[in-house]
Backbone as a ProteinNet text record, in pm:
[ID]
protein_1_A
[PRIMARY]
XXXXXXXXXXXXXXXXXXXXXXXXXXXXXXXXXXXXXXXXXXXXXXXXXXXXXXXXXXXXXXXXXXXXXXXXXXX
[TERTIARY]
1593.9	1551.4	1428.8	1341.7	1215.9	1205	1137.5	1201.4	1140.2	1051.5	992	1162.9	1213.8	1312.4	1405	1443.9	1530.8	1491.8	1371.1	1313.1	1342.5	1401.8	1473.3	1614.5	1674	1810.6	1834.7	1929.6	1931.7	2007.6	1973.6	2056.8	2215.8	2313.9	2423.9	2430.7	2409.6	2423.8	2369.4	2278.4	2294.9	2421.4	2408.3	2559.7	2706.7	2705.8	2835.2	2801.1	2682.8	2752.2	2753.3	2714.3	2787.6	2896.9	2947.3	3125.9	3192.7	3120.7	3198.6	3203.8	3128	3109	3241	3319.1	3390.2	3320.3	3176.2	3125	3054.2	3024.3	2981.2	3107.9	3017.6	3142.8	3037	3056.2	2960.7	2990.9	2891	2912.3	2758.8	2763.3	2647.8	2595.3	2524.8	2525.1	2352.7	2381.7	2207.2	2248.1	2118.2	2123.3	2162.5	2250.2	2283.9	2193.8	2043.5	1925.7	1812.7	1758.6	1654	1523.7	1476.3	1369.7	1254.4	1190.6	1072.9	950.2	964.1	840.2	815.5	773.1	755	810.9	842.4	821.4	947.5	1040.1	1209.6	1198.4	1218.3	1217.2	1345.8	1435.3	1526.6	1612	1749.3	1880.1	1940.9	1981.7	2004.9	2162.2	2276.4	2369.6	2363.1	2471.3	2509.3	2603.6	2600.4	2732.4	2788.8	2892.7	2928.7	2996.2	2979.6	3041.3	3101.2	3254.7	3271.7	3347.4	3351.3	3519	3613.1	3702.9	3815.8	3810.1	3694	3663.9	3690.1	3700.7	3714.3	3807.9	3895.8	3964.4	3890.5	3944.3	3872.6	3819.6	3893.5	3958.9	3803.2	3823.2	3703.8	3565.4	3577	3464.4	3368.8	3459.1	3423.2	3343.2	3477.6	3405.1	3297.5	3286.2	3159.9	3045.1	3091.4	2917.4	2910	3045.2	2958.8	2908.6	2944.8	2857.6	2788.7	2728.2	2510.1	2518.5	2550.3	2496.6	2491.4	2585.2	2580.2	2464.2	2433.8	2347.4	2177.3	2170.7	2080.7	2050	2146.9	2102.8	2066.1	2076.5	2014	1890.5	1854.1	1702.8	1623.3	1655	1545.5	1555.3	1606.4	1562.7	1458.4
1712.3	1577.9	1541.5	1485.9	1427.8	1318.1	1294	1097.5	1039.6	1056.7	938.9	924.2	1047.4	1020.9	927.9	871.9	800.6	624.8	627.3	516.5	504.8	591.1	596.3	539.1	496.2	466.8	349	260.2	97.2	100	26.6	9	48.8	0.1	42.8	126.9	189.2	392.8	428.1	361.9	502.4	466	299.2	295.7	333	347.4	414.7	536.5	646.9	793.1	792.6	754.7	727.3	774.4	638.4	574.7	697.7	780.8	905.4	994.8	1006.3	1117	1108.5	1242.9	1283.2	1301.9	1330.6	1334.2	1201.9	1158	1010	942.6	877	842.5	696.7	597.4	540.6	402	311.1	165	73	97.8	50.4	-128.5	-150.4	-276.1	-360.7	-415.1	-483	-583.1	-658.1	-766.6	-791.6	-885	-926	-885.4	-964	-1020.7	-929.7	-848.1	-768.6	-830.8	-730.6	-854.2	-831	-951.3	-923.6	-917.7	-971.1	-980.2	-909.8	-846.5	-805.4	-934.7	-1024.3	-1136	-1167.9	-1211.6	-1301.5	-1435.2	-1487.9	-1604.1	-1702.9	-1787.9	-1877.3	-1764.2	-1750.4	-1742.7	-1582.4	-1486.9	-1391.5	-1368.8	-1316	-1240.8	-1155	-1084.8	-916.8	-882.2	-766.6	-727.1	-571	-537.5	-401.2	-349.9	-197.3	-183.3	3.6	19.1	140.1	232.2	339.9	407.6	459.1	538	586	630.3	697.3	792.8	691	558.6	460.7	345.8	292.4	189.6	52.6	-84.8	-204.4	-184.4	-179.2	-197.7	-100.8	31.1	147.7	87	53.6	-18.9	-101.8	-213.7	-327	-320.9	-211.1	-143.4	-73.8	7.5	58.6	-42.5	-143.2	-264.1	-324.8	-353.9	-420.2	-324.6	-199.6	-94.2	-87	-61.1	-82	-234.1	-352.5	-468.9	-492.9	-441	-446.6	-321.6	-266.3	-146.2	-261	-306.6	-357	-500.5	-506.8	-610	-571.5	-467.8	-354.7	-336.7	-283.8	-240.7	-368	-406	-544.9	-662.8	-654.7	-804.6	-786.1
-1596.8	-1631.8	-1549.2	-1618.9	-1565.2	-1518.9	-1403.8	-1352.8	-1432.1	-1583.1	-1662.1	-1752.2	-1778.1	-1869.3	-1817.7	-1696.7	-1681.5	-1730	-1800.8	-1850.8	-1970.9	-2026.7	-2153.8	-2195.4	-2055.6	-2016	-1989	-2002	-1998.5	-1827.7	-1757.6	-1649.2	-1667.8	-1776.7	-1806.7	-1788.4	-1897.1	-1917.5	-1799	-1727.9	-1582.6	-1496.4	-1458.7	-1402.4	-1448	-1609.7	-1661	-1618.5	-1665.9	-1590.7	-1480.6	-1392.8	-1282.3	-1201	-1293.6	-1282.7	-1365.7	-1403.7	-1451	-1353.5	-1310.3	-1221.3	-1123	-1099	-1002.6	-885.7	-914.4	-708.7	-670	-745.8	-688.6	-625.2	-486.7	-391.7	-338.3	-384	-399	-441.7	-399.4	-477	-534.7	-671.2	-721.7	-703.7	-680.9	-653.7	-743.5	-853.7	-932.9	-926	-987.3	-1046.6	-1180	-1241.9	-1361.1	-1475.8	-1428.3	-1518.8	-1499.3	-1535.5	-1522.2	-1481.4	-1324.1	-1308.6	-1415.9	-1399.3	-1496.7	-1440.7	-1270	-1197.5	-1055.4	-986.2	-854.7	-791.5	-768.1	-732.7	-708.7	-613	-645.9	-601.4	-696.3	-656.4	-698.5	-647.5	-645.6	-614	-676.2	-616.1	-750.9	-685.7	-812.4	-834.5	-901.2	-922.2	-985.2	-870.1	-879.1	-917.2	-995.4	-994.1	-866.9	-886.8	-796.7	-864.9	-874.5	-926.1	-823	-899.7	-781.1	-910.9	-890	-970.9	-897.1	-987.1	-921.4	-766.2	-725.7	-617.4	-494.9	-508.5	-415.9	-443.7	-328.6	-390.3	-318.7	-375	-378.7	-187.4	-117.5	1.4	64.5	10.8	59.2	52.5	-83	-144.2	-27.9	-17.3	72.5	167.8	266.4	382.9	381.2	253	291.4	240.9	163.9	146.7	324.7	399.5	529.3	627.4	604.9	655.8	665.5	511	488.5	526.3	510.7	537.1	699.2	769.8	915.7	1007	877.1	905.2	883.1	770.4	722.2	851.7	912	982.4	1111.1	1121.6	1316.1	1258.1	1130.4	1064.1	1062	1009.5	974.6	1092.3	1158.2	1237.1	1329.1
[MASK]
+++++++++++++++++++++++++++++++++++++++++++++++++++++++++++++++++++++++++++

């Protein structure tokens, strides 16, 4: 696969195969609304999404992971 071909693909369908995948160990995390601009502006929602390979509980822990990670990087 060519990285233009993944422009062929709706955000869904890449996050459903995914959520298929037996080696993805992982938690997807977008925005609802597709941006339309380089730009963010006001307030966004996300969804998350995980599969079998993780339960709610795993999940969690590993989002305050990167977020407690994200907060040693950036300040």
């Amino acid at each position: 696969m060519q990285p233009s071909d993944l422009e062929l693909y709706t955000t869904r369908e890449l996050i459903d195969e995914l959520m298929r995948r037996k080696t993805f160990l992982g938690v997807v995390v977008h925005s609802r609304e597709e941006l339309k601009s380089p730009d963010w502006a006001g307030e966004r929602v996300f969804s998350v999404h995980f599969n079998g390979n993780l339960g709610a509980a795993e999940a969690g822990r590993l989002l305050e992971a990167v977020a407690g990670n994200m907060d040693r990087t950036y300040d």
